[in-house]
N, C-alpha and C positions, 0 to 999 in steps of 0.2 A: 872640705867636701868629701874626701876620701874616694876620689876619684880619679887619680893621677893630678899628672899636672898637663900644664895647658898653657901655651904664649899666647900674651896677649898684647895689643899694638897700642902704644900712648892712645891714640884714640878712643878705643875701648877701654882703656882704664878712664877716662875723659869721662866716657857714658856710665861707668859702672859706678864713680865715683857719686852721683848723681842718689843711686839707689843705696850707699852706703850710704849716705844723709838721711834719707828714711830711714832706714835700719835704727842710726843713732837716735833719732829722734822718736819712735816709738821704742827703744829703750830707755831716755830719761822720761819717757813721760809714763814710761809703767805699762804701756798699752801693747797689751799681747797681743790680739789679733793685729792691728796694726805689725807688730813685730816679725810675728809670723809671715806677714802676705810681704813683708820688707824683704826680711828674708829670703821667703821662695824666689823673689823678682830677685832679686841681687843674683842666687847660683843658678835661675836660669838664665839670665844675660849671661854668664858669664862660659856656661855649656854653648848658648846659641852664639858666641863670640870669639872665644878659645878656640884656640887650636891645639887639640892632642897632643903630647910628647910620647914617642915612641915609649913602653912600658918598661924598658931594661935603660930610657936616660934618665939621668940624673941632674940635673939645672939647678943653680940657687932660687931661692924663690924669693919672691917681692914678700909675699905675704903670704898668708895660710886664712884659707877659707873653714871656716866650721860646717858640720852636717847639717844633714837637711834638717834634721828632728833636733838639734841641738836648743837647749833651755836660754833664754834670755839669761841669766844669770853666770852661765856656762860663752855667750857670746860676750858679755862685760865684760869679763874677765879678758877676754883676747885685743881688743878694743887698745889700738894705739891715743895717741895726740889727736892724730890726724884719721881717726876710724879705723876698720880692718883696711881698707884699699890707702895706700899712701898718695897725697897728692890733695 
């Protein structure tokens, strides 16, 4: 996201998980706008759900979100097993 990082609660990864299945599934199917609007929904749940880490901490992270404008091609490439979100 390139927006710090952000805790989030097993249940919000529960929800978010939900929007990473879109995401993948308008990547195997080719379908950009699909991808795109998967996308947007995914990093704004994830804004409207996160909680900010202070800007000087540092936490391991579950996962790495890509930007907002990132290329379908560019989000494959990041794409576990189990999607961007684990679970």
């Amino acid at each position: 996201m390139g927006e710090g990082q952000v805790d989030l609660t097993d249940a919000d990864l529960d929800l978010l998980n939900s929007f990473d299945s879109a995401l993948e599934a308008a990547i195997e199917k080719g379908d950009e706008a699909a991808f795109r609007k998967a996308l947007h929904d995914l990093l704004d749940k994830v804004r409207e759900h996160g909680t900010p880490l202070a800007a000087d901490a540092l936490e391991p992270s579950q996962f790495i979100l890509p930007h907002a404008d990132a290329g379908m091609d560019e989000v494959r490439q990041m794409l576990q097993d189990d999607g961007l979100i684990p679970g």
